[in-house]
N, C-alpha and C positions, 0 to 999 in steps of 0.2 A: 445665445441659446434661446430657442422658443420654447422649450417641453421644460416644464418644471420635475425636478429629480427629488427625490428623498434623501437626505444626507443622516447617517446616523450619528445618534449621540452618544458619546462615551463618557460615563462620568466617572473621574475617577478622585471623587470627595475623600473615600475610603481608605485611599490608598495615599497618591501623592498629596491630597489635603491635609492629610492627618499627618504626614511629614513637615507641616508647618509648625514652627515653633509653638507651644501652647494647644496643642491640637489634637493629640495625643485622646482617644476614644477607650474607652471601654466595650467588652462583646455588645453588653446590653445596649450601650448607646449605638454603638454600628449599626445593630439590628433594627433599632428605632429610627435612626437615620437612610435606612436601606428597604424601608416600608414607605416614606416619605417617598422615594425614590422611584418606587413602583408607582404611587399614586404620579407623579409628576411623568411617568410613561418613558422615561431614559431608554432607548433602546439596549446597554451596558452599563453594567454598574462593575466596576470592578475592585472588589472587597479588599481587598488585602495582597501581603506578600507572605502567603504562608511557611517558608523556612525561616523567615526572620523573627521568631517568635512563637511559642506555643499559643499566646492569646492572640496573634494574628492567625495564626493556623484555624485556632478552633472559631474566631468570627465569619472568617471564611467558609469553612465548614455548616456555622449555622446558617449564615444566609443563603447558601445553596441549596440548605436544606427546607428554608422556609418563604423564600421569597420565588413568586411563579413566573410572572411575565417576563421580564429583563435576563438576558443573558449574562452571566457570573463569571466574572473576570479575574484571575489570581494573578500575579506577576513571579517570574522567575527569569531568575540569571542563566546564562546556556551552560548549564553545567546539572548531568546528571540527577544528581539528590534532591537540584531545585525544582526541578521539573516532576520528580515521583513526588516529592512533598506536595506542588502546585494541585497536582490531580486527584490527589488522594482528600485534600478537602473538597476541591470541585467536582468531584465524580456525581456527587446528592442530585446536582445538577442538569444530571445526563444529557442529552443532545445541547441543554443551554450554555454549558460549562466549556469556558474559555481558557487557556494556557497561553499567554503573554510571557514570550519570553526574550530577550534582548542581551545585547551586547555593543560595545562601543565601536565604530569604525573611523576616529578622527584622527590624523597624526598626533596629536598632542594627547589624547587618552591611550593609543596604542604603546606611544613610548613612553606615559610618566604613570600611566596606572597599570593596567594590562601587562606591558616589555613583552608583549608581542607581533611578530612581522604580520604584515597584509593574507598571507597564505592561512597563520595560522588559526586570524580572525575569523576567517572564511569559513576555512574547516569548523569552527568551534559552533558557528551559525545555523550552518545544513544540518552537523551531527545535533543540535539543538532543537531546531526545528522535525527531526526526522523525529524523534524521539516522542516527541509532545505528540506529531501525528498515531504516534501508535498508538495514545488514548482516545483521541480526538481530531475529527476533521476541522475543529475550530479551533485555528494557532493562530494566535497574531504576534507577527516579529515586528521589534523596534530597531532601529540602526540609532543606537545611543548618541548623541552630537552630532547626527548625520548634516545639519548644514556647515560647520566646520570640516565637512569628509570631501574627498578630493571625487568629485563630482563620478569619472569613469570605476572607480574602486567601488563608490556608493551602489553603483547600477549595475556593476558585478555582481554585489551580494545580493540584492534586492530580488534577481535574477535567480540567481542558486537557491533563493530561501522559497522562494514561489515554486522553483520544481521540488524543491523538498517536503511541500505540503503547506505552503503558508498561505491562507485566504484572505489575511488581511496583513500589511505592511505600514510600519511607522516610519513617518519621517518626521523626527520628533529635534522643536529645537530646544534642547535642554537647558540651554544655557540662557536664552532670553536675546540672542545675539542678532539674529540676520531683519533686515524690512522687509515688507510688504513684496516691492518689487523684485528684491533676490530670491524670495521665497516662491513668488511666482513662476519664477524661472527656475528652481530646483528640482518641484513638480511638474514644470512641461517637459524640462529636462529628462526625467526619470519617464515619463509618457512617451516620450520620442524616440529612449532609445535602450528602453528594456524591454524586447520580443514581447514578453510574455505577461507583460504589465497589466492587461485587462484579466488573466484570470484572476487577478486580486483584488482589495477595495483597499486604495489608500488614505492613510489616515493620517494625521497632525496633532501634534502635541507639544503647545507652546507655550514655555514660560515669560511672565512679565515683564524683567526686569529692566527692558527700557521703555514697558507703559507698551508693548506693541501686540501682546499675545493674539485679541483678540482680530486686532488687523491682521496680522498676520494669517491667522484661521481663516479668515476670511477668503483671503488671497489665492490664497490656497485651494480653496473649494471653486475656487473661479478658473483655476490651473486643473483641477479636476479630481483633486482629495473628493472624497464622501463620507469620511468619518471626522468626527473632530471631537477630540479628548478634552472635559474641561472638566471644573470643577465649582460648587454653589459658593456663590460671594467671590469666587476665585481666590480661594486660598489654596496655599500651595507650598510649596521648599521656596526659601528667602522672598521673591517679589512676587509671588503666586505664580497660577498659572490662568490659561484660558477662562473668563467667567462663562459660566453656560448662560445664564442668564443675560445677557449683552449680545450672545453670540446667538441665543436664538432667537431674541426680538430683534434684533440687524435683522437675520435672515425674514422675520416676520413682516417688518414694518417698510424693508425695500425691497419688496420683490419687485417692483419695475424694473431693476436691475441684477437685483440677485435671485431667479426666479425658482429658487429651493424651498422644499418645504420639512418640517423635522416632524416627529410626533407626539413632542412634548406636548404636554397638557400644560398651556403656560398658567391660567389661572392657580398650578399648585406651585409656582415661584415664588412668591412672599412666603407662606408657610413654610417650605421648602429652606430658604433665608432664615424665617426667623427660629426654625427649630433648631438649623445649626449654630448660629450664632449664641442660642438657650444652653446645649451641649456643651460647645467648646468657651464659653466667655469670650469670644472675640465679634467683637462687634463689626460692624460696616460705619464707615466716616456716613456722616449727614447727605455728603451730597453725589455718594457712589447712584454709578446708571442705574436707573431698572430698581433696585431695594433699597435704595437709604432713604431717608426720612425727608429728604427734601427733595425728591426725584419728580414729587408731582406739585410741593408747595410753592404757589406764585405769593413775592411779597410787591413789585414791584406794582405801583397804579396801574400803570400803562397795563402791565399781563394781565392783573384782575379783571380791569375794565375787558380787555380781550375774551377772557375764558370766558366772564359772565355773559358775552354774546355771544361765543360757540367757542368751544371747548377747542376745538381742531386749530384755533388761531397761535394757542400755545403749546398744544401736547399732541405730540404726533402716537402717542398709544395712550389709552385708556387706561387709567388705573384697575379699572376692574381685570383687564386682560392679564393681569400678571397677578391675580390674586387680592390687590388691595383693597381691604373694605374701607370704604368710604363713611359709612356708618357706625356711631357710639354702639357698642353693645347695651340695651337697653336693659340691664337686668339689674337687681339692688337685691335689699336683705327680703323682700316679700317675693325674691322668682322662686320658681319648684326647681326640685331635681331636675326634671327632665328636659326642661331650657336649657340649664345650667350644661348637662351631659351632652344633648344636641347642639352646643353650640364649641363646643369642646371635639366634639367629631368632623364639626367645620371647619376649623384651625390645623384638624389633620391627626388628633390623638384620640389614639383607640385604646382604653385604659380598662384594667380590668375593675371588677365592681369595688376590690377593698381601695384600688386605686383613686377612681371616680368619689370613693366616701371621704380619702382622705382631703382630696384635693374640695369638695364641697363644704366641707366643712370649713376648709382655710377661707372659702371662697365668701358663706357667711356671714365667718370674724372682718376679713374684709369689708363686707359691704356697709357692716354696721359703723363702717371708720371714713368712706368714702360715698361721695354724693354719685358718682357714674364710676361704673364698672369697665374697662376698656380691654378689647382683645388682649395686648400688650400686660395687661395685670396676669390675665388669665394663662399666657405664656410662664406669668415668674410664678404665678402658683402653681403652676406645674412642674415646675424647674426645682422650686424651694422644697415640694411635699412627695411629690413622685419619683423624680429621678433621683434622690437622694442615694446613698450606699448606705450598711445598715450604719446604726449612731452607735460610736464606743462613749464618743463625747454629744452631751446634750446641753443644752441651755434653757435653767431653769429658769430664773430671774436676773438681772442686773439694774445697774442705777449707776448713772454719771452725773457728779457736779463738776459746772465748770463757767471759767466768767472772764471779766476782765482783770478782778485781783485774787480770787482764789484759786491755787492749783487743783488744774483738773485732775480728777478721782473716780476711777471705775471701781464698783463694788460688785462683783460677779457671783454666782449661785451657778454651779455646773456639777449635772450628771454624770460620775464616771464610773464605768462597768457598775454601775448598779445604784453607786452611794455617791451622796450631793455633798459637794466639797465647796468651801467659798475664800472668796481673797477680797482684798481694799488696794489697789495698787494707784500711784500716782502716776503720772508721766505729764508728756510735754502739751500733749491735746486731749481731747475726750477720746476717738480715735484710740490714739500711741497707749492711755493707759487703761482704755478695754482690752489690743490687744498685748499688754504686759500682765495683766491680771489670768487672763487665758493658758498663758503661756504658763504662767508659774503654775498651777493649777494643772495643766495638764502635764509638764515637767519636760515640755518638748525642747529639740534640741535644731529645731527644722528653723528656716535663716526667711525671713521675708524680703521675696522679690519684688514684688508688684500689688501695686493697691489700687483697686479703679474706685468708682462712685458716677453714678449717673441718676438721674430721675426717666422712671418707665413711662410715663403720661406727663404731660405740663398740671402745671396748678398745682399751687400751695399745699395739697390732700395726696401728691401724687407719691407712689412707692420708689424708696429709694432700690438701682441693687447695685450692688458694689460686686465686687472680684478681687480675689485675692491669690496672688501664687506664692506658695511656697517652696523650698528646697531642703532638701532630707541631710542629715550630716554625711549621708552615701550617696547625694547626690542627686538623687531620683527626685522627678518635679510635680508637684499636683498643682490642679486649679481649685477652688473650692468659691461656690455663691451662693448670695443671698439677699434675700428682698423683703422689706417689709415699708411703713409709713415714716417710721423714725428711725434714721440713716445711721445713729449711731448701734442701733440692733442688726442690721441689717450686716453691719459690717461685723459683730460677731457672729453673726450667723453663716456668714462668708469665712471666715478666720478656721472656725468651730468641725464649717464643712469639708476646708483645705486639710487638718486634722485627721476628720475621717478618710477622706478619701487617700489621704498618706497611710494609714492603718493597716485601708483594704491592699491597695498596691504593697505592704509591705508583708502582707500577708501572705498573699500571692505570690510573690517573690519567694520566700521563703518554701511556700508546698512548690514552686517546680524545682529546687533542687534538689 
């Protein structure tokens, strides 16, 4: 190819990401994570699966209603009810609003999930796709396991969905299964020998799980996909999926060869990263492409020596290009407000003023505790004071002793609905008997899964935050975080916030039925 093309991007964080275990959003976070999204210029965002949930319905519903530039994406199964529910939050949307609807066409989904024959797949495809079209000229059909699909059956439907009104086509490998070069040939395949393949724009959507998503994408686009479905950090159902991030600095950094261009605003990829990572507690390994912490760190002489004489000898992108500040935030306990808020706007959070008051003030007690202030603080202070859900339970005081020969002892002070209750509880570390002192205290019956702990900056001074997940006696799972200087607070604060956020979901639960 000589002419470089435009490949759009589909992001679907929203949807299939949040189908990652531990990933699970709230409206408000979607909403927050789906403004990121605009800033970052995703040609698609696609919110949700509106029947699978009134809280997915109604996030759907808000971002359609609030988000301008990006076309709004809902998923539904080919069937009727999913498709009036799909549109009825997407309508806010009007000409933007997308109706994603799919079904499986692999032998192995037709006879063990489905138990339906090839004809009735079909049928269920067109009558699917015809339907969405009568809200909208913008459908996009998936062929569910389509590289598992017996190639002629594939390019049947593909065929029938496209005169049924389908502008956009997935050939989506759900399962993480085919390489590079099979995949190449699925889509020349399908370009070859379905008539009517250019009225549509095909698209890919590939999960990880043998490490190949984004090669794959790629491959793809070189066979002649122009959309490509991913997701920020590449999180996704079991081994994720497509990282966007990967998949559009490839496309950025070798166009000698791949000579496409996206219209991501790559500079909002770290923000982008690290607000989701803020949201959901799942962080990125160290030395993931593109966002982890050592994606631009040289330890080695030989690279030092390198970069100190040009950069290019070891980094084929620029940190700056994908957001990275390279720069301490220069700010301590004598900055103003308006640093402070300005520099909070740069990171990508647009907070309202009681928001801005809470988070400055945390930012203060901070500075007064720490010699440098680091973007990375500035993320858990907004994590720990903003995105908060309201507090049934608060944390007044506490006090741990603990050593080499005495047992350790949490002595807790907690707010609950209103009045300050306190315990002395021992246990096996500082840790186990903060959180058994909480627990009594609060009288919960909820089962601890997971305990993280990490430092947000290096240095002795630096904030711990830790994560915590717990599980409900019914089942249901929250995350809860929290960050401060002394790790053993941090990690009630984490406990405290898993707590509430089990409260409000249980809340919730209880008004939709």
């Amino acid at each position: 190819m000589s002419q470089k093309e435009n490949i759009i991007i589909f992001d679907t964080t929203l949807r299939d990401g949040e189908q990652s275990p531990g990933a699970s959003m709230n409206i408000e976070e979607k909403v927050r994570i789906a403004h990121q999204l605009e800033r970052l210029n995703v040609d698609v965002i696609e919110a949700g699966f509106p029947i699978a949930s009134d809280g997915d319905y109604e996030a759907v519903k808000k971002i359609a209603q609030t988000i301008k530039k990006p076309q709004i994406a809902g998923l539904s199964r080919s069937s009727n009810m999913d498709i009036d529910r799909a549109w009825d939050a997407l309508k806010y949307a009007g000409d933007r609003g997308r109706i994603h609807t799919f079904i499986a066409t692999s032998d192995i989904h037709m006879k063990y999930k489905l138990k339906m024959s090839e004809q009735e797949v079909l049928d269920a495809a067109v009558a699917a796709v015809t339907r969405a079209s009568g809200y909208t000229p913008n459908v996009e059909f998936s062929a569910e396991d389509a590289v598992r699909t017996k190639l002629p059956f594939l390019a049947k439907v593909i065929k029938a969905v496209i005169e049924a009104g389908a502008t956009t086509v997935n050939i989506p490998d759900t399962v993480g299964y085919t390489i590079p070069s099979e995949y190449y040939d699925i889509i020349s395949y399908l370009k070859k020998n379905v008539s009517n393949i250019e009225q549509a724009i095909i698209s890919v959507h590939c999960h990880n799980d043998l490490g190949l998503a984004v090669a794959n994408s790629l491959a793809a686009v070189q066979a002649g996909a122009r959309q490509l479905e991913c997701t920020i950090n590449g999180i996704g159902e079991r081994a994720g999926n497509c990282s966007l991030e990967e998949a559009v600095m490839t496309l950025r950094t070798r166009r000698d060869i791949l000579p496409y261009t996206t219209n991501v605003v790559s500079e909002q990829i770290t923000p982008a990263s690290k607000l989701l990572s803020t949201i959901t507690g799942i962080h990125v390994q160290p030395n993931k492409a593109i966002v982890g912490t050592n994606a631009f760190a040289h330890e080695a002489g030989i690279h030092q020596h390198g970069v100190m004489m040009d950069k290019s000898t070891y980094e084929i992108m620029t940190p700056e290009s994908v957001g990275l500040n390279q720069n301490k935030l220069v700010l301590g306990k004598h900055s103003g407000r308006h640093a402070f808020i300005d520099r909070l706007n740069q990171l990508g959070y647009n907070l309202s003023r009681e928001e801005n008051q809470k988070a400055f003030v945390r930012f203060k007690t901070l500075a007064d505790m720490k010699k440098e202030i680091f973007d990375e603080d500035l993320d858990a202070i907004v994590a720990d004071e903003v995105l908060r859900v309201p507090e049934i339970y608060k944390l007044e005081q506490m006090n741990v002793s603990s050593g080499s020969f005495a047992a350790p002892t949490a002595t807790v002070a907690m707010e609950i609905n209103g009045k300050i209750k306190r315990a002395a509880v021992m246990g096996d570390g500082p840790v186990d008997a903060t959180f058994k002192a909480i627990k009594k205290l609060s009288k919960s019956k909820a089962t601890l899964l997971n305990f993280s702990v990490g430092a947000i900056t290096g240095g002795t001074d630096a904030q711990g935050e830790c994560s915590v997940r717990l599980r409900s006696a019914e089942g249901r799972e929250v995350l809860g975080q929290g960050a401060h200087p002394d790790i053993i607070v941090a990690s009630a604060k984490a406990y405290i916030n898993a707590l509430n956020n089990l409260a409000v979901a249980e809340k919730r639960s209880h008004t939709n039925i």
